[in-house]
C-alpha positions as CSV (number, residue, x, y, z in Angstrom):
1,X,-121.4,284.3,103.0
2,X,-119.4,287.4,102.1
3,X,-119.5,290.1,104.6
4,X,-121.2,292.9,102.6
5,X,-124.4,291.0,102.2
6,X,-125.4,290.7,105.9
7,X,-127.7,293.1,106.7
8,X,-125.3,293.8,109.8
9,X,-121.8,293.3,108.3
10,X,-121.8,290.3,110.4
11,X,-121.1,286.8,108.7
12,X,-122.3,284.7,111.3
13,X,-126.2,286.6,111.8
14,X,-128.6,284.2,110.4
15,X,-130.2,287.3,109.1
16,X,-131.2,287.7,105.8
17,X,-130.3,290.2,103.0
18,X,-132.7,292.8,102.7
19,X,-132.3,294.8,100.0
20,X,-135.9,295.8,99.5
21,X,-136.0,298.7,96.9
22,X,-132.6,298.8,96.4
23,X,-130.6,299.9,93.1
24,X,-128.4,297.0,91.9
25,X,-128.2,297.5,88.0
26,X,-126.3,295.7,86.4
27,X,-124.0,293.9,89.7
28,X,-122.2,290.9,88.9
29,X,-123.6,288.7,91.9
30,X,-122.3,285.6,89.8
31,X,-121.5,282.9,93.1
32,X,-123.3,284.3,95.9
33,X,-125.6,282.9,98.1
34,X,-129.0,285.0,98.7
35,X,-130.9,282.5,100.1
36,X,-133.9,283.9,101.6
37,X,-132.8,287.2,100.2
38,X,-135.5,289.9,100.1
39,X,-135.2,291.6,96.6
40,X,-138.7,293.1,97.0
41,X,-139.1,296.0,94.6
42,X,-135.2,296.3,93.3
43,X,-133.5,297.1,90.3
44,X,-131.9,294.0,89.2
45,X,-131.9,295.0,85.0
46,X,-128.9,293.2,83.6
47,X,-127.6,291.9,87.2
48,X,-125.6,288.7,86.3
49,X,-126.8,285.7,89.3
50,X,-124.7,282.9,87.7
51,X,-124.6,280.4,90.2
52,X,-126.5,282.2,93.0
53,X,-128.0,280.3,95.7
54,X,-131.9,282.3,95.6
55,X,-133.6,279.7,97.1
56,X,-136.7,281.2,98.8
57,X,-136.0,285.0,98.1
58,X,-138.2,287.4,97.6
59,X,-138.4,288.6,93.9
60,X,-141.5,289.9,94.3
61,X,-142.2,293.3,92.1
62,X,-138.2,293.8,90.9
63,X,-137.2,294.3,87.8
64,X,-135.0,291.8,86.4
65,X,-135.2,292.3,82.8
66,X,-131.9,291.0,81.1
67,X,-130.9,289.3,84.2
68,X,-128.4,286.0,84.0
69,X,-130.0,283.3,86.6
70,X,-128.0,280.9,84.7
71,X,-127.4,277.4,87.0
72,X,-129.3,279.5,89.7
73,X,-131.3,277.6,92.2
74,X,-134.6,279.9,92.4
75,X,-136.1,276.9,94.4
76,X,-139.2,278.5,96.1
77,X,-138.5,281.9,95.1
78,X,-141.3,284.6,95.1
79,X,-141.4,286.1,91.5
80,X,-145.0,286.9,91.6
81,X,-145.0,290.4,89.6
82,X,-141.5,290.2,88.5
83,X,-140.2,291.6,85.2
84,X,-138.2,289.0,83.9
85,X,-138.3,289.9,79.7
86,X,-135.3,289.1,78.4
87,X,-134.0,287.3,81.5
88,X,-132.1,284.0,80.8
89,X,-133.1,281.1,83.2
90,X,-131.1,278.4,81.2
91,X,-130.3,275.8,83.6
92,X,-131.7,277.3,86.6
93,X,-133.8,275.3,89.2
94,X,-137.0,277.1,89.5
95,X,-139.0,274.0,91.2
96,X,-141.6,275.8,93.7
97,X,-141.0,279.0,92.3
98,X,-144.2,281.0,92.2
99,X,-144.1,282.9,89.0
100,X,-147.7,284.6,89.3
101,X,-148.5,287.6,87.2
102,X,-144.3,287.7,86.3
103,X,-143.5,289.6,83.0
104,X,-141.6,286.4,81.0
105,X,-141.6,287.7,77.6
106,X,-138.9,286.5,75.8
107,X,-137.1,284.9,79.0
108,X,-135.2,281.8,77.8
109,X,-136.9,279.3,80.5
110,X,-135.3,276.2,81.6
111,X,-136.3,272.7,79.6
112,X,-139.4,271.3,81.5
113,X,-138.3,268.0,83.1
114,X,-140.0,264.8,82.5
115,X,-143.6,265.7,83.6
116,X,-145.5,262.6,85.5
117,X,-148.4,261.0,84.0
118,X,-151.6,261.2,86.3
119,X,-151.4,257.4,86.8
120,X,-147.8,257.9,88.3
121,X,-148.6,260.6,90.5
122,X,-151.8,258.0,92.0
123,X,-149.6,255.4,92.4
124,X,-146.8,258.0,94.5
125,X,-148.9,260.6,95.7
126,X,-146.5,261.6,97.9
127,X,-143.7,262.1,95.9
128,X,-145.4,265.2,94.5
129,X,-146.0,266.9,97.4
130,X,-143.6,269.9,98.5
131,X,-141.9,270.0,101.6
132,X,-144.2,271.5,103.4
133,X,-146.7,270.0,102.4
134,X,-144.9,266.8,103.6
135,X,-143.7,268.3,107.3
136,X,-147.4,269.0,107.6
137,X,-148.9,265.9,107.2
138,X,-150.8,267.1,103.5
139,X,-151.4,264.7,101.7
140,X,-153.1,265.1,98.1
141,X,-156.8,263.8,97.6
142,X,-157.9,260.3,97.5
143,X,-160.4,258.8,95.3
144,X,-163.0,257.7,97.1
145,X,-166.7,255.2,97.0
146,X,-168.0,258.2,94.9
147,X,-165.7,257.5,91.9
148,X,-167.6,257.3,88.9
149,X,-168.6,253.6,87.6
150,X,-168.5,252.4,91.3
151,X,-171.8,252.4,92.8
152,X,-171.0,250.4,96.5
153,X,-168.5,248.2,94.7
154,X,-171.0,246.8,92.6
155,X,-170.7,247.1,89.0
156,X,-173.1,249.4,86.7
C-alpha cells in the first residue's frame, strides 16, 4: 500500500485509512487498496475507484454521487446512508455489501448473478452462509416435525 494512505505514513502499520469527513472530490483513487478504509461522512463526488480494493470500508453517510467503483471489490462494505446517484458500479463485487437507506438513483448497478432457487439453497445450506456466519458455527434454520402436511410422520 502506497505510503500516503497510512494513517501514520508508515507502509507496514496494519492500520487502516481513516479519512472520516474528509474532502476528496473528484481524486483519482483508480488501483488502490482501501480495504477496511473508513470513508465515514466524506466527499467522494466524482472520485474515480477503478479497481480499488474496498472490501469492508466504511461508506457509511459519504457522498459518492458520480463516483466510478468500476471492477471495485465493495465486498462487505458499509454503504448504509450513502449517496450513490449517478455512481457507476459496473462490474464491481458488492456481495455483503449493506446498502441500507443508500441514495442509488440512477447508479448503474452490477448484473445480478444467477440467484439460487429455494430448493438449492435446502439442499446447500451452507453454501449461503457468509463468512462469519460460517467461523461462528451459524447455520440457517432447519425444517423441522412441525412442517406443514407432516403430522408425526404420518400422512394427513
Amino acid at each position: 500500500m502506497n505510503d500516503a494512505i497510512r494513517p501514520d505514513g508508515n507502509p507496514s502499520s496494519p492500520g487502516r485509512v481513516d479519512w472520516r469527513g474528509a474532502d476528496l472530490r473528484g481524486v483519482n483513487m483508480a488501483g488502490v487498496n482501501l480495504e477496511g478504509a473508513d470513508l465515514r461522512a466524506c466527499d467522494l463526488r466524482g472520485c474515480n475507484f477503478t479497481g480499488c480494493n474496498l472490501r469492508y470500508a466504511d461508506l457509511r453517510g459519504a457522498d459518492a454521487q458520480g463516483a466510478n467503483f468500476q471492477n471495485a471489490s465493495l465486498y462487505g462494505a458499509k454503504m448504509q446512508g450513502c449517496d450513490a446517484r449517478q455512481a457507476d458500479f459496473r462490474g464491481t463485487d458488492m456481495r455483503q455489501a449493506n446498502l441500507g437507506g443508500a441514495y442509488l438513483e440512477g447508479a448503474v448497478l452490477p448484473a445480478p448473478d444467477r440467484i439460487p432457487s429455494p430448493s438449492e439453497i435446502a439442499r446447500n445450506p451452507q453454501a449461503y452462509l457468509t463468512p462469519e456466519q460460517q467461523q461462528d458455527g451459524q447455520g440457517l434454520p432447519r425444517a423441522g416435525c412441525g412442517d406443514r402436511g407432516h403430522d408425526n410422520g404420518r400422512k394427513m
